[in-house]
Steps between C-alpha positions, in 0.01 A plus 500: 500500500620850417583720767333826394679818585485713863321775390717755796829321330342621172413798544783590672689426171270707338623807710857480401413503135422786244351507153635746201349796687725473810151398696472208708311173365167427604413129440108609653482773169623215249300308229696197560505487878299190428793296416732593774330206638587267226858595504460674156644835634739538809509889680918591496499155279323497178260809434431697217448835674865505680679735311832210492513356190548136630198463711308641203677220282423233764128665489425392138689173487226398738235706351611461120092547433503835677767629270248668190342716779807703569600559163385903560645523863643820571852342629705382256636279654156280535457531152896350396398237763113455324644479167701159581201320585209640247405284183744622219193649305486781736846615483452663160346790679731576744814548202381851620580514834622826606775305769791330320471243760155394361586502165848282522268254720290495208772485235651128713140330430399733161421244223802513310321643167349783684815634677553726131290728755724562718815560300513853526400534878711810670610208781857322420433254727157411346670495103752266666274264581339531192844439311521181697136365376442698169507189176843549381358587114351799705798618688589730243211756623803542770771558329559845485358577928654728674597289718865265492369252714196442306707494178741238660219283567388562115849372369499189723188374385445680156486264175843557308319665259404789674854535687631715132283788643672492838878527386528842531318519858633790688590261808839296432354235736178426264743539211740242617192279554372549161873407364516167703152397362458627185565308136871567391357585160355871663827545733700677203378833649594447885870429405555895521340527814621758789514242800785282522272258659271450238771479216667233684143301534493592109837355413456188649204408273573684164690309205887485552472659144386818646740529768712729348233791524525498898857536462530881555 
């Protein structure tokens, strides 16, 4: 038999814990004080309106069916938590998060085809997770960001065929990458290039018969 919990232990947990507002929780104002009971929420433990991240987290993985509710909370931080556990047919609409938190939860569990969306989001961190997932034929809507991170992740996973429009990146890291990857055929114009580092990654794959142009 289940012990259920000592309501004075409870709520004294309660006390020492704050939602996003700085204001203590009340379990006694909460729709879901009903499963406190059942062990489906836990004050200090698992509750989605503590302001910590992890008890939030905890929160949903018991209450995955709770998740679509809180899709419009005012914290972000309940909706990056919500958007883990909703069906993937409502993450379309949250692409437009205003919180880059949100939208790189979204962009981990995005079906792969729709993630085009979220290509040109102002958030690194959220095109870097898209560069991770995007279809490699699609990869080449990154090519040119802003970012050298997102353009490294571009050149490790980019079909050789789109790596010719990446040789003369402005970062001599994605360059190098692009010369270690890409077809020997296209390499001809990287031979000249300004970084030691990436004409030594070029002469180690180019023909011995065009050697002699690295000489100088």
């Amino acid at each position: 038999m289940t012990e259920k919990p000592d309501p004075n232990t409870e709520q004294s947990k309660v006390g020492a814990c704050l939602d996003w507002l700085g204001k203590p929780v009340s379990c006694e104002n909460c729709s879901f004080q009903d499963r406190l009971a059942e062990e489906a929420c836990h004050p200090g433990e698992a509750c989605v309106n503590d302001r910590h991240s992890k008890r939030i987290h905890r929160f949903f993985a018991a209450n995955p069916d709770t998740a679509v509710q809180f899709l419009d909370h005012p914290y972000f931080g309940v909706r990056a938590m919500a958007v883990r556990y909703v069906p993937v047919f409502n993450l379309p609409r949250m692409v437009q998060d205003p919180d880059e938190t949100v939208r790189a939860a979204v962009a981990a569990r995005l079906p792969r085809p729709r993630l085009i969306a979220l290509c040109q989001d102002p958030d690194r961190q959220v095109r870097l997770s898209v560069a991770d997932r995007l279809p490699e034929d699609s990869l080449i809507h990154l090519i040119h960001d802003e970012d050298y991170a997102v353009r490294l992740k571009v050149s490790r996973r980019a079909p050789t065929g789109i790596l010719p429009a990446m040789r003369n990146d402005p970062d001599p890291e994605v360059r190098n990458e692009v010369a270690r990857r890409i077809h020997t055929d296209w390499l001809d114009p990287m031979i000249a290039d300004d970084r030691a580092r990436v004409r030594l990654t070029v002469a180690r794959r180019v023909s011995a018969g065009k050697l002699h142009l690295m000489r100088e």
